[in-house]
Every structure is written in C-alpha cells, then in structure tokens.
C-alpha positions as CSV (number, residue, x, y, z in Angstrom):
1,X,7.3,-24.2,3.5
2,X,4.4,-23.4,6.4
3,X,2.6,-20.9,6.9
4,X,2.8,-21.2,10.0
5,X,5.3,-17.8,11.7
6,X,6.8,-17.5,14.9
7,X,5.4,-14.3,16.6
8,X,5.9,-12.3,19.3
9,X,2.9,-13.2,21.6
10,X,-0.1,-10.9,21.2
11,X,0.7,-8.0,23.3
12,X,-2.9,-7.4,24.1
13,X,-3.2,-10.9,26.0
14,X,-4.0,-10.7,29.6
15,X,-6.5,-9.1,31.5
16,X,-5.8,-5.3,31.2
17,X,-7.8,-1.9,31.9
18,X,-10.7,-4.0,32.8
19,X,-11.5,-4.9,29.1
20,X,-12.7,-8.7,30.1
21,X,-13.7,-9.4,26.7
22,X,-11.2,-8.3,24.2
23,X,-8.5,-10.3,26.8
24,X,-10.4,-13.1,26.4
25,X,-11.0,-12.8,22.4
26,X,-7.2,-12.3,22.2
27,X,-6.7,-15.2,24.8
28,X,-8.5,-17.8,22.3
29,X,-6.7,-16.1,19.3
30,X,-3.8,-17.4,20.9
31,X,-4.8,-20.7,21.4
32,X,-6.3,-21.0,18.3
33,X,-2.5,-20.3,17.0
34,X,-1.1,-23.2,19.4
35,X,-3.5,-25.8,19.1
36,X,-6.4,-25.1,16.8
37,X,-9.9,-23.9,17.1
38,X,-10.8,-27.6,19.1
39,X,-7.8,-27.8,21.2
40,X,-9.3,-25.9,24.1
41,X,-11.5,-25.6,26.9
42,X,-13.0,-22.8,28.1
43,X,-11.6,-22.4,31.0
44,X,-7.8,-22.6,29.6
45,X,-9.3,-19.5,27.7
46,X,-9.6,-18.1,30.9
47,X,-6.7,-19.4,32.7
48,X,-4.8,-17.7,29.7
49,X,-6.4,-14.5,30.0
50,X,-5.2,-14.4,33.4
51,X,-8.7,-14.7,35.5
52,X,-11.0,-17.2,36.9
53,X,-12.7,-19.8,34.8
54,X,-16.3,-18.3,36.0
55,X,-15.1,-14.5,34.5
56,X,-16.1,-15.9,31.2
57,X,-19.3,-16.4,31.3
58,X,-19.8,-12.7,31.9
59,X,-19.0,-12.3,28.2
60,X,-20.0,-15.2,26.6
61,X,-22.1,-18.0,26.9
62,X,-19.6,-21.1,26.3
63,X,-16.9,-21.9,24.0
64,X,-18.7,-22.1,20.8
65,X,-19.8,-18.8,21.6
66,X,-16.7,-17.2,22.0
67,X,-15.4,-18.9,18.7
68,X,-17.9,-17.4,16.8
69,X,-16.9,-14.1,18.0
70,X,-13.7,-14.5,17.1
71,X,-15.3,-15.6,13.5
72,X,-17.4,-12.7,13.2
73,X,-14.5,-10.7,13.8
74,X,-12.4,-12.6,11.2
75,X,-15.0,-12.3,8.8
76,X,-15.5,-8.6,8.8
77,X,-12.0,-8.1,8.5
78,X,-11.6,-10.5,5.8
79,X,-14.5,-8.7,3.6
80,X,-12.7,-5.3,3.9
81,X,-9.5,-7.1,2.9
82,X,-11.0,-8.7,-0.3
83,X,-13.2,-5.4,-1.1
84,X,-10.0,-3.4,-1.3
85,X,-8.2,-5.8,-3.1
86,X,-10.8,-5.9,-5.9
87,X,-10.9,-2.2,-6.0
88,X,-14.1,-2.3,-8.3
89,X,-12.2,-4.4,-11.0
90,X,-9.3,-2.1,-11.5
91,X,-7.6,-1.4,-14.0
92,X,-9.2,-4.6,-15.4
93,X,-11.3,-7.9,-14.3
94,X,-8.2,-10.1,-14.8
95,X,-5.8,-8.4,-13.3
96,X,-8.0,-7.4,-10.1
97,X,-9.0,-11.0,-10.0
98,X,-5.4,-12.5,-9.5
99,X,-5.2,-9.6,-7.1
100,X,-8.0,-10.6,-5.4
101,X,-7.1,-14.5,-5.2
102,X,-3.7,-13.3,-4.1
103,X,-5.5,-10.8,-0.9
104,X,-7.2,-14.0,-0.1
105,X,-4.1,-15.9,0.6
106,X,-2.6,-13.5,2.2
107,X,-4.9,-13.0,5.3
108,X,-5.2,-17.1,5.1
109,X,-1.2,-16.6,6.0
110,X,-1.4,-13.4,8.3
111,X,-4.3,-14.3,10.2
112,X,-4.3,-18.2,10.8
113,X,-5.9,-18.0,14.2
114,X,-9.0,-15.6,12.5
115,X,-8.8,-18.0,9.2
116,X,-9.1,-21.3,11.8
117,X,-11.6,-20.1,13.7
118,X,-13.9,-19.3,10.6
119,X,-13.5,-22.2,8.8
120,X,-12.3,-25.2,11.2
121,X,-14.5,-24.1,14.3
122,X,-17.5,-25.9,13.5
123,X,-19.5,-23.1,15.0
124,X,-22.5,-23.4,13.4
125,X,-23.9,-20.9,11.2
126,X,-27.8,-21.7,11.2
127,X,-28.0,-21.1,15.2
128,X,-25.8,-17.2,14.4
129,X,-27.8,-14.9,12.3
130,X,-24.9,-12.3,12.6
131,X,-22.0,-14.6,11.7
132,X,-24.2,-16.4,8.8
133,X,-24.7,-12.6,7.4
134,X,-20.8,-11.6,7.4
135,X,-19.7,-14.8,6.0
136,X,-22.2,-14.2,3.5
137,X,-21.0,-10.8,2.9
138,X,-17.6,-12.0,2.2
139,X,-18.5,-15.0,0.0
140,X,-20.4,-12.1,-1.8
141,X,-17.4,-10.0,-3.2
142,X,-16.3,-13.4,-5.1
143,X,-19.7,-13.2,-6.1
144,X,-19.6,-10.1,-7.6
145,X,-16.4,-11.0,-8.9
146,X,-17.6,-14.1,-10.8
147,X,-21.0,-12.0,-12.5
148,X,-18.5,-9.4,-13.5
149,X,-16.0,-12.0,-15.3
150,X,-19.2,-14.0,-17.1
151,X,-19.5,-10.9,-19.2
152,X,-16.3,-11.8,-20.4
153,X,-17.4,-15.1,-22.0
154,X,-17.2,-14.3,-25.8
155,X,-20.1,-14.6,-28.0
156,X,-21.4,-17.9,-29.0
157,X,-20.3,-19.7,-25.5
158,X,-23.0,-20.2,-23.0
159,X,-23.1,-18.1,-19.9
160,X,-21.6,-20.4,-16.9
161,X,-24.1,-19.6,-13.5
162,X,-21.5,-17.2,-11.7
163,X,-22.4,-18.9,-8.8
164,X,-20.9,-21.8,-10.1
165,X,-17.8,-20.0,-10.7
166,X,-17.8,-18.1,-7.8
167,X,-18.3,-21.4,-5.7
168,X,-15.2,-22.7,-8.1
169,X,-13.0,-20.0,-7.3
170,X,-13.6,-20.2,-3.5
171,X,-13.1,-23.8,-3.5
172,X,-9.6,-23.5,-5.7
173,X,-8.8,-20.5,-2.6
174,X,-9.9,-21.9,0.2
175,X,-7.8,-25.6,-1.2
176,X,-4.8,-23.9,-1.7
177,X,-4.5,-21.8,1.5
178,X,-5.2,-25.2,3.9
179,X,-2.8,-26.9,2.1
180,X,0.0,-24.5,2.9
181,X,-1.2,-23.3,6.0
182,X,-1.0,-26.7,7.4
183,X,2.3,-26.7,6.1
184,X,2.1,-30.1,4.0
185,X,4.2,-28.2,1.2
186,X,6.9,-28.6,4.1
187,X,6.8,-32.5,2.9
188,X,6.9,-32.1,-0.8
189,X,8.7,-29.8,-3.1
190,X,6.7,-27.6,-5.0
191,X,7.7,-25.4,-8.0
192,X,5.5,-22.5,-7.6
193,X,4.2,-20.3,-4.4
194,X,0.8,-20.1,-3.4
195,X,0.3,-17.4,-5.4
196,X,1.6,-18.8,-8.4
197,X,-0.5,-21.9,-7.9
198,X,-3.9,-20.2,-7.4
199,X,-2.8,-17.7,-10.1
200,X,-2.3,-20.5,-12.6
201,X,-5.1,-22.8,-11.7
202,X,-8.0,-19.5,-12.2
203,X,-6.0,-18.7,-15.2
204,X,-6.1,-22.2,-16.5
205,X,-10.2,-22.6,-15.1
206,X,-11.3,-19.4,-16.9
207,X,-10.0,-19.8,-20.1
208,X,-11.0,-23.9,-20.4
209,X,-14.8,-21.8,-19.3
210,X,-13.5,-19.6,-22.9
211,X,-13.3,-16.4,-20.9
212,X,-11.1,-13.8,-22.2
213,X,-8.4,-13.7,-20.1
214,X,-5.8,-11.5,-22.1
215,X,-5.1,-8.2,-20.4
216,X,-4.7,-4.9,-21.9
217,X,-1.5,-4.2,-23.1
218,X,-1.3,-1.0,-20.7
219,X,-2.3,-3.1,-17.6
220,X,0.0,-6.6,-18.6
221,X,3.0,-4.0,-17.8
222,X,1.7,-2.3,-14.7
C-alpha cells in the first residue's frame, strides 16, 4: 500500500518556449520522483531537461540550489494547502483539526517529489533566508492550530506549551506520511489508512493532554 502512483510524465518537462528554468524545476521534480532528492547530478538535471549541462548555471548556482527552489516552491504550496484546510477552525477546532491532519497527508501523497525535496534534501535552511521563512510559515498554521486547541484544556489542567503540541502534532504527521510514502505498509498489513492512523493517534494524544475533544452534535453529523 505505497504511496508511490504511476503518472503520466510531467508534460511540462523539456525545454519549451525558452522557459530554461521552469524546464529545469520540472526536470528535477521528475527525478526527485525516480530516485530521490540525492539520486542526481546536476547535469542529469540538465541532460533531462533536454539542454547542455552548462545551461544550468544560467539559473541556478548548483544542485543544492536548484533543490531549494523546488522546496520553496513546495512549501508555499503546502501552506495554502493547510490554510484552507483549517479554514479558521470551522465549524469547530476538532473537526478542522482532523481535517487539517488529513490536508497534510494528502499533499505528502500528491506531491512526493515537492514533499522529498522539502524534507529529504538536506538543503540547508540557515544559508536560505527565503526557504527558512516559508517553512516557517507553514510550520506556523500547526502553530496556530495548537494555541487555538490549548483553550480547550478544561479548567483545573495545566496549559500544555502549544509549541509543544504543535511540534507533537507535526512529528505524529510528518511520521505517518514517510512511513507510507516509502511504501513500508506494502510489507505489513495494517488495519486502518493513513488517515485513520493520524486521526486516531491526535485523537488519542489530545485527550490523554484532557483536551475536550467531543464535537458538537451538529458538526459530529456533517
């Protein structure tokens, strides 16, 4: 049970309408797909965009370079996708939560190349201003999240540090999606999806942190 899909190949790939550096983003997202954010060079980057391995370096300074690109990229997209699945905590914190956990899955399985080249690059994010600042912005919707769901914590329970929880959360999100999206549920049977899995385990971490996790009646049915 992989993540892992066969697609068509990215019909943008190739060097087309003299847009060097989107056929070379698109090149490495393809690679990415095949062999990983560290299975190749630059110049197969090139070779696979269809020009010579110097047309590059018009764009992009080296490998790591052109990685976190692709990163920045994957980031931005993934805050818009976790923003709207929040939806400002509609119709109510749980159930935008387990919406939320469930958006973040989701681009983990639709966009493994962007996903890969975030988190498995080892681009690093001290020498990139601009991709330290969108992985920050993302990290900070589950942020906002986890100060939203402490005011859940009924009276008489101490506060937990939301960004304890938040840094809980991720870690439960980010576990899960590597584990299928390297397919090792291919080599063992698991009852539950993904979505079941991270659903449960929140469910299971919020209330032992004696948040309120019962929904409104209204919303349960929705």
């Amino acid at each position: 049970m992989s993540w892992h899909k066969d697609k068509e190949p990215r019909a943008e790939r190739g060097y087309h309408h003299g847009n060097l550096k989107e056929a070379l983003v698109q090149a490495a997202l393809g690679l990415i797909a095949e062999k990983g954010p560290g299975g190749f060079t630059f110049a197969e980057a090139a070779r696979s965009a269809g020009v010579s391995p110097a047309a590059p370096y018009r764009h992009f300074r080296d490998r790591d370079e052109l990685l976190a690109s692709i990163a920045l990229r994957g980031f931005e997209q993934f805050e818009s996708v976790l923003i709207a699945a929040w939806d400002d905590g509609r119709p109510d914190l749980i159930t935008a939560f387990e919406r939320l956990g469930r958006a973040y899955l989701s681009f983990a399985r639709d966009e493994p190349a962007f996903y890969s080249a975030m988190f498995e690059s080892g681009v690093s994010l001290d020498g990139n201003p601009q991709l330290l600042a969108a992985s920050e912005r993302a990290f900070a919707v589950i942020r906002m999240t986890a100060d939203r769901l402490a005011a859940l914590t009924p009276a008489g329970l101490p506060r937990p540090p939301a960004l304890m929880v938040a840094l809980h959360i991720w870690s439960m999100s980010h576990g899960i999606a590597s584990l299928f999206s390297r397919g090792d549920a291919a080599r063992r049977k698991l009852p539950m999806s993904p979505d079941e899995l991270l659903e449960a385990g929140v469910l299971i971490y919020l209330r032992g942190l004696g948040f309120a996790t019962e929904r409104p009646a209204a919303a349960a049915k929705v």
